[in-house]
Phi, psi and omega in degrees: 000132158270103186275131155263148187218134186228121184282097213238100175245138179240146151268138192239105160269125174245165196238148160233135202238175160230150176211143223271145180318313192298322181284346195284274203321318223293333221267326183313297168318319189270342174298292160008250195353281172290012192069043198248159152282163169307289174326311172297338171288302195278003177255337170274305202309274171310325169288351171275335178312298166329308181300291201295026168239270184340291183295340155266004157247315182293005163310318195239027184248251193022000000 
C-alpha cells in the first residue's frame, strides 16, 4: 500500500473592511449556528458571489 501526501500553502491576506452593523450581527449569528468562523463566512460569501459574477458575464459573451 501507498500513503501519497500533497503539500498545500494558501497564502492569507487580511483585510478590514465596514460593514453596516445590522448586516456584521445578521452574519456574526449566521457563523455562530454551524460553528464556522467570521472569515470562513465571509470568505464562502465572497467566492459564491464571485461565482454568481463569472456566470453572469459568461451569459453575455454567448
Amino acid at each position: 500500500m501507498t500513503v501519497t501526501m500533497t503539500l498545500v500553502i494558501l497564502t492569507v491576506m487580511k483585510t478590514a473592511i465596514s460593514i453596516p452593523n445590522p448586516i456584521f450581527n445578521s452574519a456574526e449569528r449566521a457563523a455562530k449556528e454551524p460553528g464556522i468562523s467570521r472569515s470562513k463566512l465571509y470568505t464562502k460569501a465572497i467566492k459564491e458571489f464571485l461565482l454568481y459574477v463569472i456566470q453572469k458575464i459568461s451569459i453575455f459573451k454567448i
